[in-house]
C-alpha positions in Angstrom: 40.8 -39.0 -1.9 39.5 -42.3 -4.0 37.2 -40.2 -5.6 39.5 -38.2 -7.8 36.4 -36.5 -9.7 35.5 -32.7 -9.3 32.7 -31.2 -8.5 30.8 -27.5 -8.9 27.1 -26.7 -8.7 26.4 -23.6 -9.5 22.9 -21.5 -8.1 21.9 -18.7 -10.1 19.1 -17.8 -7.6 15.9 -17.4 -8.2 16.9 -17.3 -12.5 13.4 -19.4 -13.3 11.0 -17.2 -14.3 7.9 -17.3 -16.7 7.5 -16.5 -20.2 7.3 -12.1 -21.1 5.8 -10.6 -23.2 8.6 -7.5 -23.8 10.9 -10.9 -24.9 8.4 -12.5 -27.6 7.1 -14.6 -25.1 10.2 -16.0 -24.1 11.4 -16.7 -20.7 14.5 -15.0 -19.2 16.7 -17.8 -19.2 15.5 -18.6 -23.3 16.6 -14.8 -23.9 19.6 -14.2 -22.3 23.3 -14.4 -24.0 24.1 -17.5 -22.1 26.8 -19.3 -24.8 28.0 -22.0 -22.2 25.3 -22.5 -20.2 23.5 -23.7 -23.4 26.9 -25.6 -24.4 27.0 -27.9 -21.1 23.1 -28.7 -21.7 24.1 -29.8 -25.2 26.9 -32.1 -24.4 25.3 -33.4 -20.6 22.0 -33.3 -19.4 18.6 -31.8 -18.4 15.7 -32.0 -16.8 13.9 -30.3 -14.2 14.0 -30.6 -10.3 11.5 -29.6 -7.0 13.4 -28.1 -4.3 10.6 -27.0 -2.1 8.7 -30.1 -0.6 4.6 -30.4 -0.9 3.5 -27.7 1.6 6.6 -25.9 2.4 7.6 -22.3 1.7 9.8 -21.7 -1.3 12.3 -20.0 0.4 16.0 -19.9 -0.1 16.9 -22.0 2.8 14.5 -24.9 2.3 15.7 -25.2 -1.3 19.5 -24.6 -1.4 18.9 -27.8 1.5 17.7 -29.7 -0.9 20.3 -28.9 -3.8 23.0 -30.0 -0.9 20.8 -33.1 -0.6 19.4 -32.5 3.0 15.6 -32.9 3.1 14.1 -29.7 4.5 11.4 -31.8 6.3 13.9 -32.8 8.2 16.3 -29.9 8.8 14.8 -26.9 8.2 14.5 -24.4 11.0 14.1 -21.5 9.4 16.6 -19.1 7.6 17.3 -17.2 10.5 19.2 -19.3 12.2 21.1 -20.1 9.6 21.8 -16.1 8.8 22.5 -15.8 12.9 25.6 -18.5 12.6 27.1 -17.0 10.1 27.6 -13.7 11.3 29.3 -15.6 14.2 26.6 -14.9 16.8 25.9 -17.7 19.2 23.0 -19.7 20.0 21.4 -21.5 22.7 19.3 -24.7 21.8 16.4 -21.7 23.3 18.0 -18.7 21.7 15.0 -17.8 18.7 16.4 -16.0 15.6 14.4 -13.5 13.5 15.4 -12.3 10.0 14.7 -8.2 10.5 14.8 -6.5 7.1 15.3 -3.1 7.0 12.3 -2.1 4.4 10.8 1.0 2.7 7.4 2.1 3.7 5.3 4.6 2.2 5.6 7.7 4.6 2.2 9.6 5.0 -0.5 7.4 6.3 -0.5 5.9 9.6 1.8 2.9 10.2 -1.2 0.4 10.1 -1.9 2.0 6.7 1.2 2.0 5.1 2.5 0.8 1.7 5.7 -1.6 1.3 7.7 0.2 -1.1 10.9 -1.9 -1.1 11.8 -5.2 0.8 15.4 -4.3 0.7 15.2 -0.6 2.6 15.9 0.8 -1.6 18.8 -1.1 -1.3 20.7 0.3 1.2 24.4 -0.7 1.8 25.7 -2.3 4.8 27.9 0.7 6.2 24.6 2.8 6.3 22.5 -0.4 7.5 24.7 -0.6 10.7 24.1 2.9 11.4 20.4 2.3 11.9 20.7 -1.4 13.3 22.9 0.9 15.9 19.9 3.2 16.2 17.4 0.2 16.8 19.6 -1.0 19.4 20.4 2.1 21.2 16.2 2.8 21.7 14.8 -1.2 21.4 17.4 -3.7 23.0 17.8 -4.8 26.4 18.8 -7.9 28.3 17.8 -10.5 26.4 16.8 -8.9 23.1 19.4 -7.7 20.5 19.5 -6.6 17.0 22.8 -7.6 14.8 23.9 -6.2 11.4 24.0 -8.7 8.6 24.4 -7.5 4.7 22.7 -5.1 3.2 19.2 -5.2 4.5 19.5 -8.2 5.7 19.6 -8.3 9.4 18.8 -10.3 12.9 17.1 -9.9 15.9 18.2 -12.5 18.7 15.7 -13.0 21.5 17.5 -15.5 24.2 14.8 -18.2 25.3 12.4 -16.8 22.3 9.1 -17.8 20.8 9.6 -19.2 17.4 6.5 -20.4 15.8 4.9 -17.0 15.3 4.1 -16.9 11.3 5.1 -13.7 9.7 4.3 -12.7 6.3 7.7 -12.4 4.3 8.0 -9.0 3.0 8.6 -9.8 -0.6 5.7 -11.3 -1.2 4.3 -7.7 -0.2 5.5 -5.3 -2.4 3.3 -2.2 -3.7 0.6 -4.2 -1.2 -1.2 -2.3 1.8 0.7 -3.9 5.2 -2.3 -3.8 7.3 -3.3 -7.3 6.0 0.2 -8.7 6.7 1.3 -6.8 10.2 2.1 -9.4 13.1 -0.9 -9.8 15.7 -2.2 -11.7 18.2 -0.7 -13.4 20.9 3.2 -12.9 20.6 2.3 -11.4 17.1 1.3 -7.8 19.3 5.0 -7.8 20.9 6.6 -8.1 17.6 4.0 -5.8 15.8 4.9 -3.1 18.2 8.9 -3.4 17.5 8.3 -2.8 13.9 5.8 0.2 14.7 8.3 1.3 17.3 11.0 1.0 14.9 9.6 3.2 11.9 9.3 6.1 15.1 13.3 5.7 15.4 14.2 5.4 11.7 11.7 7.6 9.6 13.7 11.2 10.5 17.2 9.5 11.3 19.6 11.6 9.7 20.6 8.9 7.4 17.3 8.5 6.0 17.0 12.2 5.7 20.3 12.4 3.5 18.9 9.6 1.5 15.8 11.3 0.9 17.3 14.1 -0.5 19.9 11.7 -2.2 16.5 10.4 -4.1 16.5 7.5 -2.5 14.2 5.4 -1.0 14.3 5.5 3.1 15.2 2.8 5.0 12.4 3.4 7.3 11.0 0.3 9.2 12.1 -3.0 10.5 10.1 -5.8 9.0 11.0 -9.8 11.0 9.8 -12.4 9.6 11.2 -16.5 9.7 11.9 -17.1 13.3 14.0 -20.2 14.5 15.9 -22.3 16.7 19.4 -23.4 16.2 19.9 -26.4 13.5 21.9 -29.4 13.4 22.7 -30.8 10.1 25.3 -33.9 9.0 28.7 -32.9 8.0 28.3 -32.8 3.9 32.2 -34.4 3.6 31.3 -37.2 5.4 28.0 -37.9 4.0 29.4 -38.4 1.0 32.2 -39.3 1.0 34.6 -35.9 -0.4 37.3 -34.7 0.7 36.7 -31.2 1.1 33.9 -28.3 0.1 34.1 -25.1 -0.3 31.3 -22.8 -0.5 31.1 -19.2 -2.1 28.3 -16.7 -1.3 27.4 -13.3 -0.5 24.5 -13.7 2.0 24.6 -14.6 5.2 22.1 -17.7 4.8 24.3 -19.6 2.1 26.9 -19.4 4.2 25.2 -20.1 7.2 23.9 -23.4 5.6 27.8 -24.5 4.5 29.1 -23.6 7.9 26.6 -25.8 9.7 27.4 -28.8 7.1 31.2 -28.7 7.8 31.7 -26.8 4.6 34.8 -24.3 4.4 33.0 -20.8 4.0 35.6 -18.2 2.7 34.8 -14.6 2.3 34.7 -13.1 -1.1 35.7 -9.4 -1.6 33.3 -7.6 -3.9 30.3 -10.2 -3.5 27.2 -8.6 -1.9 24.2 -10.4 -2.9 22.7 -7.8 -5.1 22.3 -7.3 -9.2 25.4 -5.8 -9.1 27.4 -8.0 -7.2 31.0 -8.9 -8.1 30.4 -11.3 -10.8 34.0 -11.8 -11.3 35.2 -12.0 -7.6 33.1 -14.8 -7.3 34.4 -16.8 -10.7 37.8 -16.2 -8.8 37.4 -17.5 -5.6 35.6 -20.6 -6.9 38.5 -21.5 -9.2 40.8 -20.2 -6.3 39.4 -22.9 -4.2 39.7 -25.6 -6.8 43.4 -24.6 -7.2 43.7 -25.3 -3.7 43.2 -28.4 -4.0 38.9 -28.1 -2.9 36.8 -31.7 -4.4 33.5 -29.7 -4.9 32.5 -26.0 -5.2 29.1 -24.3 -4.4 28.4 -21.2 -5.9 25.4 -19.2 -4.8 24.3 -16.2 -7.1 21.8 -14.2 -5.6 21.6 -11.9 -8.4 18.9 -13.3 -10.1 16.6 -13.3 -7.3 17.2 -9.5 -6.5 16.4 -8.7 -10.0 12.8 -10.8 -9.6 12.0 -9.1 -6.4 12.9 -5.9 -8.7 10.4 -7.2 -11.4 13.5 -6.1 -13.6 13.4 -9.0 -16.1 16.1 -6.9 -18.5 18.4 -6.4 -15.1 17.7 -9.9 -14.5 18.8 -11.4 -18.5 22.3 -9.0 -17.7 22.5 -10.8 -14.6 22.4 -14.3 -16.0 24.6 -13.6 -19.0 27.5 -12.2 -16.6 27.4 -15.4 -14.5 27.6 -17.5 -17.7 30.5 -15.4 -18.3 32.5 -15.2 -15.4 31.3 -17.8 -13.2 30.1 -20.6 -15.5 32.5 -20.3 -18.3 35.9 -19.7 -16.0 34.7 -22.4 -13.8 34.5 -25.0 -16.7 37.9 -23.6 -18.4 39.6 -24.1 -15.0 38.4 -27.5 -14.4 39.7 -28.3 -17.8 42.9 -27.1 -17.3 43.3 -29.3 -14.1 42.8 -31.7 -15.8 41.2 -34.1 -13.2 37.2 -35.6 -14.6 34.8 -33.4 -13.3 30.8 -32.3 -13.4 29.0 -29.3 -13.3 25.7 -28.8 -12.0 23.8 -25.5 -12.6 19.8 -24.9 -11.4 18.3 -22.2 -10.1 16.5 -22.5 -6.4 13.1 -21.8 -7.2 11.6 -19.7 -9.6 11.5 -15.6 -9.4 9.2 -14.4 -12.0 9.4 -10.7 -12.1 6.0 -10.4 -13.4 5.2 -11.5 -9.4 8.2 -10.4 -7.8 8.4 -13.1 -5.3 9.1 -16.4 -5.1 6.9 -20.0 -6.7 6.9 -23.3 -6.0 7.1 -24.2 -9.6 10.1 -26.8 -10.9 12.8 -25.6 -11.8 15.4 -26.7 -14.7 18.8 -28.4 -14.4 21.7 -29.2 -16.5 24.5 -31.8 -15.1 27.7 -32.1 -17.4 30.5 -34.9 -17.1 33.7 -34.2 -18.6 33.4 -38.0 -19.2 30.5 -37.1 -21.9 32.0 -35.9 -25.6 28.8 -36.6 -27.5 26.8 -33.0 -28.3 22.8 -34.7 -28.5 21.5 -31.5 -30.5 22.3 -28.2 -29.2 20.4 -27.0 -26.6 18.7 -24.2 -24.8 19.4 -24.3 -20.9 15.5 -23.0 -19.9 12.9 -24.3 -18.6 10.9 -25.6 -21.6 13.8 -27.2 -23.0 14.2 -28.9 -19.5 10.3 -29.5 -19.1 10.6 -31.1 -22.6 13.3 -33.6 -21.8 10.9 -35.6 -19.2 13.5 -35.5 -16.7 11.8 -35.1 -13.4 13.2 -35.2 -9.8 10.4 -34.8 -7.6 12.5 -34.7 -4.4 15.2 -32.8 -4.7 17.2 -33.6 -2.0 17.8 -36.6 -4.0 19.0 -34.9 -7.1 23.2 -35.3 -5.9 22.3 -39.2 -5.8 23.0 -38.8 -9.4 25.4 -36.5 -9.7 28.3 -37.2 -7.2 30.4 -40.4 -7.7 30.1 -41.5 -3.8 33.0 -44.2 -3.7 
């Protein structure tokens, strides 16, 4: 490799977020016990960065894209797809993927009536989510319709030559809200409509749900799809520019879906599981594992963060960001040292999660890129996003942000 440098970015998902009140007015990021997160923005860096194009959703696939410089105008086709690959299903250039949460609904009106209580089924594991993806199948599949556990509630329904423009609400952006407003309807919209209506008839008195109810725990109770798509072809990430190898680690099925389809080396990582309370220190592991074996660039995917948002948990959310400083940030620096080969760290976030809205916004979101090449501490620095706003570091593209980042030789 001519390039001898080293390379991680590290994505806390979804760790932007908006000043609360609870924290003086401070955002998470400002509040949270984040000792070398802060250092690396003192000795490199900052600024802030758009991952989500004008117009486009600010979903996790069109902006981890960008962070792995592909321009989601360009290659976005929807997350689903992207989820489908990297459970090792197979597609068809006419096959249609469709993310199919398993979500909590409120239980005594009728379904057109009913409340979203959870976008994550009240976080049901993936052991009990097969059990009901199972169900679904045994009462709702037939030839050329199948429904395929993912992670957690985090699931996908293949339909072989499918429709794929239908435009579903996303069912975070929904929480505590009235579905009626937000069900599928319409042309194509009625077929899907009645598999999620169809679905809360199979799920609402499975014995599962049952034992959760009296578990007090939310059920598990509907299907909710939402971002349909074909299958996507992206350029090998490698080649592009110029490394000789990339390793990506992540929990969920999209992450990984997006390094598969780049060429990227996708290994699996025991104790991750895209939730708060994720393996923190699994994943600090396998990303220095990879580096000892010999990897030029890391990705590490956090979804953490995000979860807690969607939770509108902003103190589960600061514990979340102080244990990836800790074991993900921190051992990841310590072990690049110790190789002792130059190296840079990037660490952003996606997109904003502000738990006060528990969904995702559009809004910029701050960087910090460290050289080992730099000695120099500026002033010391708070990593957050008015430090980073203050710098007057903009990247309005983001797909553009590695341009600056990786040494391409």
């Amino acid at each position: 490799m001519l390039n001898k440098t080293r390379y991680a970015i590290i994505v806390p998902d979804g760790m932007a977020d908006e000043p609360i009140e609870a924290f003086n007015n401070k955002t998470v990021m400002e509040y949270a016990d984040k000792p070398c997160m802060n250092m690396l923005a003192s000795l490199g860096k900052i600024g802030t960065v758009s991952n989500v194009p004008d117009g486009m959703v600010p979903e996790s696939d069109t902006a981890n894209m960008s962070i792995l410089s592909f321009d989601p105008k360009i290659y976005s086709k929807g997350r689903s797809p992207l989820e489908a690959l990297s459970m090792g299903l197979t597609m068809t250039p006419d096959d249609t993927a469709i993310r199919c949460n398993l979500v909590s609904l409120s239980e005594d009106e009728d379904y057109n009536n009913k409340t979203m209580l959870d976008h994550s089924g009240g976080d049901i594991t993936t052991a009990e989510a097969d059990i009901l993806i199972k169900a679904l199948n045994d009462k709702l599949a037939y030839d050329g319709l199948e429904f395929h556990t993912g992670i957690d509630y985090r699931h996908c329904l293949m339909i072989r030559n499918g429709y794929d423009k239908y435009n579903f609400a996303r069912p975070h952006d929904i929480i505590g809200k009235n579905i009626s407003e937000y069900l599928p309807c319409g042309q194509y919209g009625d077929f899907f409509y009645d598999l999620m209506r169809k679905s809360y008839d199979i799920l609402e008195n499975h014995p599962l749900n049952i034992e959760r109810a009296a578990n007090g725990k939310l059920k598990a109770n509907s299907i909710w799809l939402w971002s349909p798509g074909k299958k996507p072809q992206m350029p090998n990430f490698c080649e592009k520019w110029a490394l000789d190898s990339a390793v990506v680690i992540a929990a969920v099925d999209l992450i990984k879906g997006i390094g598969k389809c780049a060429g990227m080396t996708v290994p699996k990582v025991e104790g991750a599981n895209g939730t708060p309370y994720t393996d923190f220190e699994s994943k600090g592991n396998a990303a220095c594992k990879a580096f000892d074996d010999g990897a030029q660039l890391v990705y590490v995917h956090i979804e953490a963060p995000d979860e807690s948002g969607h939770k509108g948990d902003a103190n589960l959310k600061v514990w979340t960001v102080e244990q990836i400083d800790k074991h993900i940030v921190a051992k990841i620096y310590e072990k690049l040292k110790a190789i002792g080969d130059p190296f840079k760290i990037m660490v952003l976030p996606d997109h904003p999660t502000p738990c006060s809205i528990r969904t995702h916004s559009i809004s910029p979101v701050p960087y910090l890129i460290y050289s080992s090449e730099d000695k120099d501490i500026r002033a010391s620095v708070s990593f957050d996003e008015i430090s980073a706003a203050r710098s007057g570091n903009y990247v309005k593209e983001g797909h553009t942000l590695l341009n600056g980042f990786i040494d391409k030789k």
